[in-house]
mmCIF file as gemmi writes it, N, C-alpha and C atoms, coordinates in Angstrom:
data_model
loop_
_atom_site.group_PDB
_atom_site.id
_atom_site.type_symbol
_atom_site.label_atom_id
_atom_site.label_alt_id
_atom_site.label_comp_id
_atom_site.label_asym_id
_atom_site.label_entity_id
_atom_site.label_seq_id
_atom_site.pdbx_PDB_ins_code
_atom_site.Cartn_x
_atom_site.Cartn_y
_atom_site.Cartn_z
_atom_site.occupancy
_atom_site.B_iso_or_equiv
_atom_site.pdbx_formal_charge
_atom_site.auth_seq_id
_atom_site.auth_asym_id
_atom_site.pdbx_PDB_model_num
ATOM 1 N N . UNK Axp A 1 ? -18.244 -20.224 -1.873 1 0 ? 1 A 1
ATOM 2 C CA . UNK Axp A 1 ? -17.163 -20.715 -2.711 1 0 ? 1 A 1
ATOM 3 C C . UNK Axp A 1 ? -16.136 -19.604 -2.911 1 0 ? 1 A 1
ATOM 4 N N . UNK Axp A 2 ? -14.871 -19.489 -3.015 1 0 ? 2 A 1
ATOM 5 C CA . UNK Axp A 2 ? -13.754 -18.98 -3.164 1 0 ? 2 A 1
ATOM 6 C C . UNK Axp A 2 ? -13.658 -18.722 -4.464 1 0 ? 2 A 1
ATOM 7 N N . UNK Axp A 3 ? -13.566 -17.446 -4.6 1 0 ? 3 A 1
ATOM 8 C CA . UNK Axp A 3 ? -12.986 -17.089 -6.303 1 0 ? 3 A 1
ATOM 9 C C . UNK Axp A 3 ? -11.493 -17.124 -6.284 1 0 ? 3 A 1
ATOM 10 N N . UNK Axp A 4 ? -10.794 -17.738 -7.503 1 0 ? 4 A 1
ATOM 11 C CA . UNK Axp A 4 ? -9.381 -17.689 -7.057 1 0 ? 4 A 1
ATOM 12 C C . UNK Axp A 4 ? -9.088 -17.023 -8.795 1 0 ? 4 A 1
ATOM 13 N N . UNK Axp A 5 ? -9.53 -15.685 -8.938 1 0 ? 5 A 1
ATOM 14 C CA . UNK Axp A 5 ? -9.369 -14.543 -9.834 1 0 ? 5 A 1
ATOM 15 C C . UNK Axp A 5 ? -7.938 -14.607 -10.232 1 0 ? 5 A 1
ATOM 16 N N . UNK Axp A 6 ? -6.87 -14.677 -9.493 1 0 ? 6 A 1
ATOM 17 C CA . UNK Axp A 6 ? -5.316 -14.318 -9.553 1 0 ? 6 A 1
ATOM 18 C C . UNK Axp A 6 ? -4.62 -15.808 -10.011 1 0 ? 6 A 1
ATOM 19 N N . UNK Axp A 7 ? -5.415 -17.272 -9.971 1 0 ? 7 A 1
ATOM 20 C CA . UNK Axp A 7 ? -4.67 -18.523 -10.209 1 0 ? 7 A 1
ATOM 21 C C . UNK Axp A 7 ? -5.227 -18.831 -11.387 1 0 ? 7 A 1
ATOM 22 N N . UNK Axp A 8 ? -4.362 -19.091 -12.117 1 0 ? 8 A 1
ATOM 23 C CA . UNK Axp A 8 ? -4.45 -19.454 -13.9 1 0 ? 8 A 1
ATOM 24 C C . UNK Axp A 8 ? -3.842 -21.292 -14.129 1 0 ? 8 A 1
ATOM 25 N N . UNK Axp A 9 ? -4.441 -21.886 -14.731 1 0 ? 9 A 1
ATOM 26 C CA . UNK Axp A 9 ? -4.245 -23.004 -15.319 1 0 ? 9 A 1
ATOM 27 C C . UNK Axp A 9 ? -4.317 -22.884 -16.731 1 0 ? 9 A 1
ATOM 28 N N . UNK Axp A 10 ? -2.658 -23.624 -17.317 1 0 ? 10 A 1
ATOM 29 C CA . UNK Axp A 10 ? -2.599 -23.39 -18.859 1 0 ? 10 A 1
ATOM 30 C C . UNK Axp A 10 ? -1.807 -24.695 -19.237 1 0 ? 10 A 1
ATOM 31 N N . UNK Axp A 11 ? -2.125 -25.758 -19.946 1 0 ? 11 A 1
ATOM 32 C CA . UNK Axp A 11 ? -1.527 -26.461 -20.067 1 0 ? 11 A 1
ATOM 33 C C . UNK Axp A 11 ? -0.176 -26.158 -20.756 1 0 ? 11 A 1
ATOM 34 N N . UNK Axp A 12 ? -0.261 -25.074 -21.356 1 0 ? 12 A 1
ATOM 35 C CA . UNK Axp A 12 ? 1.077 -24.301 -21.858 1 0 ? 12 A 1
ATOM 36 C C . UNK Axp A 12 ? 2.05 -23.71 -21.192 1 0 ? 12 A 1
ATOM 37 N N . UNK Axp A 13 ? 1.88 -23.85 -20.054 1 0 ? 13 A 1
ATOM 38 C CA . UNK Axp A 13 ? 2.66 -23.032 -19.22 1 0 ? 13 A 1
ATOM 39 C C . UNK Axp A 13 ? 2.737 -23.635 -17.723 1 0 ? 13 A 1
ATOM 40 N N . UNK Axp A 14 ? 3.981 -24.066 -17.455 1 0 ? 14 A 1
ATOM 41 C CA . UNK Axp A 14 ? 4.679 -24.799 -16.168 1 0 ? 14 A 1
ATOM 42 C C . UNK Axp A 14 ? 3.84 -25.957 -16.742 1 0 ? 14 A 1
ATOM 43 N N . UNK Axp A 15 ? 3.516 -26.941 -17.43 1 0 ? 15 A 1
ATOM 44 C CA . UNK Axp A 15 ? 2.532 -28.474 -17.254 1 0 ? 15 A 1
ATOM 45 C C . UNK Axp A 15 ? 1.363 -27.621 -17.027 1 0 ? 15 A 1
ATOM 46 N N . UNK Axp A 16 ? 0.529 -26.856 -16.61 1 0 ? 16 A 1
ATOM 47 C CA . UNK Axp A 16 ? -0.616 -26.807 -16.166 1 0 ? 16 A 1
ATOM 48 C C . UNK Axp A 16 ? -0.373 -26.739 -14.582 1 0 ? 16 A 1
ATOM 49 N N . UNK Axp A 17 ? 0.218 -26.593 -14.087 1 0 ? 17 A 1
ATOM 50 C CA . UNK Axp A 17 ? 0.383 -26.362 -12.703 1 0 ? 17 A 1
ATOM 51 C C . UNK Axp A 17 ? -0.159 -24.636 -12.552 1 0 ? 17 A 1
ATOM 52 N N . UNK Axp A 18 ? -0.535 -24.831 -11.004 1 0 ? 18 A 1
ATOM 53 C CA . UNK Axp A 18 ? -1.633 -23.382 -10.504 1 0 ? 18 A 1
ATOM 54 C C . UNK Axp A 18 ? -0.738 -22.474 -10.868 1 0 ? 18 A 1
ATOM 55 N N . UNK Axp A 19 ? -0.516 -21.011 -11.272 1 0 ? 19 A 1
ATOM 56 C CA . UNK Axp A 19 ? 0.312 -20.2 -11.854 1 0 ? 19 A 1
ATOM 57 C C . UNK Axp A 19 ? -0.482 -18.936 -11.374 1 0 ? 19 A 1
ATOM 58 N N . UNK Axp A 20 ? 0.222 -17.717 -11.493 1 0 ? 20 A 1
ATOM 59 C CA . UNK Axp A 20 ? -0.43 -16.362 -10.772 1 0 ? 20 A 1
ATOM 60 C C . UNK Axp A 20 ? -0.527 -15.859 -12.08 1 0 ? 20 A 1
ATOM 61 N N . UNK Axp A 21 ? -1.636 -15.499 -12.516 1 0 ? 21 A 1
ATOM 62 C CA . UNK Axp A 21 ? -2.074 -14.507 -13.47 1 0 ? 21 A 1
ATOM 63 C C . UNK Axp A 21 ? -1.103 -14.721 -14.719 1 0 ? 21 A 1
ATOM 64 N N . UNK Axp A 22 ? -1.247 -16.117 -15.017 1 0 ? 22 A 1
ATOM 65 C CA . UNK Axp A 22 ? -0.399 -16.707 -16.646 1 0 ? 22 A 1
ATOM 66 C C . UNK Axp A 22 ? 0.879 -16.786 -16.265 1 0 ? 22 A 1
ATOM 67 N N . UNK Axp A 23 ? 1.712 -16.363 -15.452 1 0 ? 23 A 1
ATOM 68 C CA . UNK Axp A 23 ? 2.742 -16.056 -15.341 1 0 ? 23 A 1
ATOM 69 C C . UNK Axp A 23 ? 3.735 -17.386 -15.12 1 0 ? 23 A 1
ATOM 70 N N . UNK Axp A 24 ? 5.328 -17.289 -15.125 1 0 ? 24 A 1
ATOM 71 C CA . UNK Axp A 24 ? 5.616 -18.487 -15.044 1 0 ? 24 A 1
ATOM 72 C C . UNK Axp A 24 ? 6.123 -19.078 -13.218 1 0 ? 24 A 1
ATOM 73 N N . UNK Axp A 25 ? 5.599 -18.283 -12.699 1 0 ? 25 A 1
ATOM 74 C CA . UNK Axp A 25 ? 5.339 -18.789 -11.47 1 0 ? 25 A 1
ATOM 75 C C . UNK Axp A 25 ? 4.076 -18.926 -10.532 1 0 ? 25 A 1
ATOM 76 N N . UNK Axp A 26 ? 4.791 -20.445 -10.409 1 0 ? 26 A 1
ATOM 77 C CA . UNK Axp A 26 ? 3.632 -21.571 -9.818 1 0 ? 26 A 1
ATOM 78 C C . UNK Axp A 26 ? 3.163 -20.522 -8.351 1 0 ? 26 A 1
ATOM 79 N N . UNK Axp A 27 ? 1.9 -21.393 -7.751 1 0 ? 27 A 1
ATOM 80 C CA . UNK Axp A 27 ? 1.708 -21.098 -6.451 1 0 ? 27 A 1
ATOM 81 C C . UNK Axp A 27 ? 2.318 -22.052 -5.656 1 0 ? 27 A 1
ATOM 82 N N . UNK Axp A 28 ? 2.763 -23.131 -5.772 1 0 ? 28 A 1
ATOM 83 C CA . UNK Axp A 28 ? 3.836 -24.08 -5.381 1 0 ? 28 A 1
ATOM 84 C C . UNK Axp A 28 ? 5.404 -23.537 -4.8 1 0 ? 28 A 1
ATOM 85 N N . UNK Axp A 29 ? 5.494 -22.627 -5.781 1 0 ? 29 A 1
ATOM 86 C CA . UNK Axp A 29 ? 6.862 -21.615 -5.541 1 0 ? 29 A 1
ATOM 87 C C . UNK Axp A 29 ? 6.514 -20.733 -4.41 1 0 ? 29 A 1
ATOM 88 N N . UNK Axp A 30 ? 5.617 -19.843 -4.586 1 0 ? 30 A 1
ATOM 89 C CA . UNK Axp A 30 ? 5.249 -19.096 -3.488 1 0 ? 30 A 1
ATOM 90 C C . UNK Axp A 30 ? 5.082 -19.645 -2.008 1 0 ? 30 A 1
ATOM 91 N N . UNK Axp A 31 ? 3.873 -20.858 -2.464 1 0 ? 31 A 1
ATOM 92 C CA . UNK Axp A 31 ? 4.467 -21.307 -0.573 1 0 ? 31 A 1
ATOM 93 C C . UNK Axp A 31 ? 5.176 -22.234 -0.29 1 0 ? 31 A 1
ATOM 94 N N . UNK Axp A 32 ? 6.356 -22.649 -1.126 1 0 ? 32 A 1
ATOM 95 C CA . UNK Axp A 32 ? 7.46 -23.158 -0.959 1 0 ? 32 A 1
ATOM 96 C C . UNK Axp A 32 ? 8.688 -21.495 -0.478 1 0 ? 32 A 1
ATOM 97 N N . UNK Axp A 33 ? 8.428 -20.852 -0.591 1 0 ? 33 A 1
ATOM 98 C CA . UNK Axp A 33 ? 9.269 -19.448 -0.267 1 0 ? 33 A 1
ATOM 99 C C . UNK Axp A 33 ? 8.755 -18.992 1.446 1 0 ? 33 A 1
ATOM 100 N N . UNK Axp A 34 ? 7.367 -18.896 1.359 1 0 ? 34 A 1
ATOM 101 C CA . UNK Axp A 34 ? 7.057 -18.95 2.878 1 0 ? 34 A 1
ATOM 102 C C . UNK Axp A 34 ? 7.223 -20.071 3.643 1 0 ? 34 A 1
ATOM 103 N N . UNK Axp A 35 ? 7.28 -21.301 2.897 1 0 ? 35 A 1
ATOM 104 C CA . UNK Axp A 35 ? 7.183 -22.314 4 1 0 ? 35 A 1
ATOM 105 C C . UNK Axp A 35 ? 8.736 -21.914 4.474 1 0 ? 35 A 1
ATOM 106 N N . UNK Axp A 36 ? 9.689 -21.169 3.857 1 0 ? 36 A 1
ATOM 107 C CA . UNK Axp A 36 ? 11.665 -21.303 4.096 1 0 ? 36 A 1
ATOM 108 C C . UNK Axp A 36 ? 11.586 -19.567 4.516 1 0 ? 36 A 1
ATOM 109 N N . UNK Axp A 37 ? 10.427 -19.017 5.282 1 0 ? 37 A 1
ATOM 110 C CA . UNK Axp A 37 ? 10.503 -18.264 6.034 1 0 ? 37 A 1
ATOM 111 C C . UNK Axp A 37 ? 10.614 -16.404 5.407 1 0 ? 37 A 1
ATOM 112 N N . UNK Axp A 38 ? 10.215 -16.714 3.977 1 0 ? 38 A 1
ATOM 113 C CA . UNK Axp A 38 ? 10.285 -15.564 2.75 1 0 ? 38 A 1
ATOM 114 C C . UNK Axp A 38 ? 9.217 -14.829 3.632 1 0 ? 38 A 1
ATOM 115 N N . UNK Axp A 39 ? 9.264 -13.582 3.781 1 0 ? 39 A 1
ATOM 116 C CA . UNK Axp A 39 ? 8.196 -12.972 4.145 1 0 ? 39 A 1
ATOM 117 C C . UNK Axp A 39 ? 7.167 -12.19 2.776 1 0 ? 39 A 1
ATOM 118 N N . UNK Axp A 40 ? 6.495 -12.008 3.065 1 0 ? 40 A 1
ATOM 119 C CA . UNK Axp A 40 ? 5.41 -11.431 1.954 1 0 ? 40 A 1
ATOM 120 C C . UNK Axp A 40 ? 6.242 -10.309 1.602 1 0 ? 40 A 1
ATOM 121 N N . UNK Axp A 41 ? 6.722 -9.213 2.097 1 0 ? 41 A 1
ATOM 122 C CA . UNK Axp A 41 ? 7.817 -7.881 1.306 1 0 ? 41 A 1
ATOM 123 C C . UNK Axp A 41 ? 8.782 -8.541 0.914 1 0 ? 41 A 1
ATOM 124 N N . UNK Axp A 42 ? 9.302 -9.583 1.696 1 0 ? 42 A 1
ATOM 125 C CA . UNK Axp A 42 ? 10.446 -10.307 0.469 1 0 ? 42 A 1
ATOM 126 C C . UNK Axp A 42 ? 10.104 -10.755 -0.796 1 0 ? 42 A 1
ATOM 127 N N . UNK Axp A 43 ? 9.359 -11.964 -0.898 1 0 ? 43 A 1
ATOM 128 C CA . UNK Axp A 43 ? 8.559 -12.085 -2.255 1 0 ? 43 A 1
ATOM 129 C C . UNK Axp A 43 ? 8.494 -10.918 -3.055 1 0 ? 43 A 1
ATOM 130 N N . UNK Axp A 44 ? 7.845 -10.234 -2.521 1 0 ? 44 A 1
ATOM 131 C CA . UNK Axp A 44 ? 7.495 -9.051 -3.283 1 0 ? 44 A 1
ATOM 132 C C . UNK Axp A 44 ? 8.727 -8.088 -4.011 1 0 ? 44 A 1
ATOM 133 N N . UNK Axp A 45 ? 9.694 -8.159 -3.316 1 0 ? 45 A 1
ATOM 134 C CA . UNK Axp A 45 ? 11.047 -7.616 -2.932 1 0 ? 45 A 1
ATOM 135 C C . UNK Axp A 45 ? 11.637 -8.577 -4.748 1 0 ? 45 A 1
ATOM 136 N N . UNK Axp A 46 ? 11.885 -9.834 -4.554 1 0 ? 46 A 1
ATOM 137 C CA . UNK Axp A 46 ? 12.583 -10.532 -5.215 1 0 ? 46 A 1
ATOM 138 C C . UNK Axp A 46 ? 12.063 -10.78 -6.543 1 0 ? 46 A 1
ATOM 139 N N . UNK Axp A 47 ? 10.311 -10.822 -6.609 1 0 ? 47 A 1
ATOM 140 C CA . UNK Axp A 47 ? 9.634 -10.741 -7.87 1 0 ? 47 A 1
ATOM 141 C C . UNK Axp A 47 ? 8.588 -9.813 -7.532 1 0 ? 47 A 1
ATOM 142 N N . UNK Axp A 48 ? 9.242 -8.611 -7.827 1 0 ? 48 A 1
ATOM 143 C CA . UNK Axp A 48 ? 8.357 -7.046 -7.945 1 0 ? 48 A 1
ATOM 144 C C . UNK Axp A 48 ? 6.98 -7.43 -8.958 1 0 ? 48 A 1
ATOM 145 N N . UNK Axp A 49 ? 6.734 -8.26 -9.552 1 0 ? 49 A 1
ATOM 146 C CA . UNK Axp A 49 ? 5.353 -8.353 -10.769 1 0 ? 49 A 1
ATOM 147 C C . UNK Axp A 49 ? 4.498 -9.276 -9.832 1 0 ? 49 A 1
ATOM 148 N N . UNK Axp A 50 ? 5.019 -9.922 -8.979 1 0 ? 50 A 1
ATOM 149 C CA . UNK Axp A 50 ? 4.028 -10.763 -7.791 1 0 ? 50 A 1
ATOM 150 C C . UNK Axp A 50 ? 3.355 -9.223 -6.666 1 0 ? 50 A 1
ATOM 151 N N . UNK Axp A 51 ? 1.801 -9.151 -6.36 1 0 ? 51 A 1
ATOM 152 C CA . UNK Axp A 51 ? 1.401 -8.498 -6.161 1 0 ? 51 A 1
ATOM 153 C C . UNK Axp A 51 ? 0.791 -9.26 -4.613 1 0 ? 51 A 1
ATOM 154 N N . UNK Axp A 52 ? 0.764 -8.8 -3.485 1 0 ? 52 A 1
ATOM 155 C CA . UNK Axp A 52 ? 0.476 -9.142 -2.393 1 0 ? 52 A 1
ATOM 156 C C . UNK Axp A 52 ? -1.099 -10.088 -2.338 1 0 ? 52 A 1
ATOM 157 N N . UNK Axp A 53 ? -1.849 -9.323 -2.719 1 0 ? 53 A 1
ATOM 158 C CA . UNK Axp A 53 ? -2.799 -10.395 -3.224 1 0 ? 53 A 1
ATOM 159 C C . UNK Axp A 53 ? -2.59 -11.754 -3.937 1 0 ? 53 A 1
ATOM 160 N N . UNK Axp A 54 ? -1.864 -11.776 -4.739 1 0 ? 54 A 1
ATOM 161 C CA . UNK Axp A 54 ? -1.331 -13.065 -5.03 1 0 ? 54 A 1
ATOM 162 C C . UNK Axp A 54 ? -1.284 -14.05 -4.504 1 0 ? 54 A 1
ATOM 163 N N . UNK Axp A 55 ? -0.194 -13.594 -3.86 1 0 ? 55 A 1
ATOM 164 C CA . UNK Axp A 55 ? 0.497 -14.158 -2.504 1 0 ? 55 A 1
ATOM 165 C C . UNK Axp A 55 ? -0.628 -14.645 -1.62 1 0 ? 55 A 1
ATOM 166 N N . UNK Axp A 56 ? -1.533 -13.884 -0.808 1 0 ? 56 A 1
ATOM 167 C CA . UNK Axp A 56 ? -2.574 -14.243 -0.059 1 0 ? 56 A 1
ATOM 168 C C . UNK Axp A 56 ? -3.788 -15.248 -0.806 1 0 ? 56 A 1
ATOM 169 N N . UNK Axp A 57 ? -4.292 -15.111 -2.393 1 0 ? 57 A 1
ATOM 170 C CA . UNK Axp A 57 ? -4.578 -16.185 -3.204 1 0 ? 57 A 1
ATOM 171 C C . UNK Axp A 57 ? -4.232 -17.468 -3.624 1 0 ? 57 A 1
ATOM 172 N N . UNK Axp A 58 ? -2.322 -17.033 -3.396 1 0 ? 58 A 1
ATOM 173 C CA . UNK Axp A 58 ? -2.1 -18.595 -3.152 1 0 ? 58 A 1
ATOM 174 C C . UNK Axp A 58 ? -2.286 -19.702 -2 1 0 ? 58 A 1
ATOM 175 N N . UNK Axp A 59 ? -2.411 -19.011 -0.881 1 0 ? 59 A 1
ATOM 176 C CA . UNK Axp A 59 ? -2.191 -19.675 0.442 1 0 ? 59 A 1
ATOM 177 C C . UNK Axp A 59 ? -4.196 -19.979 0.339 1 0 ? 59 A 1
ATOM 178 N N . UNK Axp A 60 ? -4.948 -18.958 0.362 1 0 ? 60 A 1
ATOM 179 C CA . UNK Axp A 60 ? -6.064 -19.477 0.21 1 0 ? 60 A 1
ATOM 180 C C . UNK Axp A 60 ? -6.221 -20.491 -0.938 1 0 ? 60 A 1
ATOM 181 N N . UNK Axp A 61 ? -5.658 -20.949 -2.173 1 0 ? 61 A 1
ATOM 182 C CA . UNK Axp A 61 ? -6.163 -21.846 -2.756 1 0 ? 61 A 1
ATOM 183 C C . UNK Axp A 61 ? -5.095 -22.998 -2.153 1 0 ? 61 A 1
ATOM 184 N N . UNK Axp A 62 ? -3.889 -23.433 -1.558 1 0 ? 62 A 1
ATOM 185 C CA . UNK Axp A 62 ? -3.686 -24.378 -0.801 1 0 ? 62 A 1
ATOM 186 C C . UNK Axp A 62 ? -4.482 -24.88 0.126 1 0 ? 62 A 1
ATOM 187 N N . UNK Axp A 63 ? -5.244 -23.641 0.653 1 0 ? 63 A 1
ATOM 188 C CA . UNK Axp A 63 ? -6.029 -23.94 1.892 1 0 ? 63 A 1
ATOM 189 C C . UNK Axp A 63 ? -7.824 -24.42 1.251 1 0 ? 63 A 1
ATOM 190 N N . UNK Axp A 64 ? -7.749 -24.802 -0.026 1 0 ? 64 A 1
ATOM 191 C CA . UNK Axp A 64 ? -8.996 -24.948 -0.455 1 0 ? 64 A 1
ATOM 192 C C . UNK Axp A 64 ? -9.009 -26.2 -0.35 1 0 ? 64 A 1
């Protein structure tokens, strides 16, 4: 089973949609940014508090 340590659910925050570590961005956002060709240093680049792991946590919990 997959630990997904870095994805937070809060009904307080975005609806309850998957979120990175409370924060107010979804994992929805993230691979909506790669699916439009964002590379992982861009992300990173544009929201410096998103941590590369993240990023790779989100795509594994899409892929769950």
């Amino acid at each position: 089973m997959t630990k997904f340590d870095r994805i937070t659910f809060d009904e307080n925050i975005m609806n309850g949609q998957a979120c990175i570590r409370g924060m107010r961005i979804t994992v929805s956002l993230i691979l909506n940014l790669i699916a439009n060709n964002k590379s992982f240093d861009d992300i990173i680049q544009d929201y410096p508090y998103i941590k590369i792991e993240d990023i790779r946590q989100s795509l594994k919990y899409a892929a769950f």
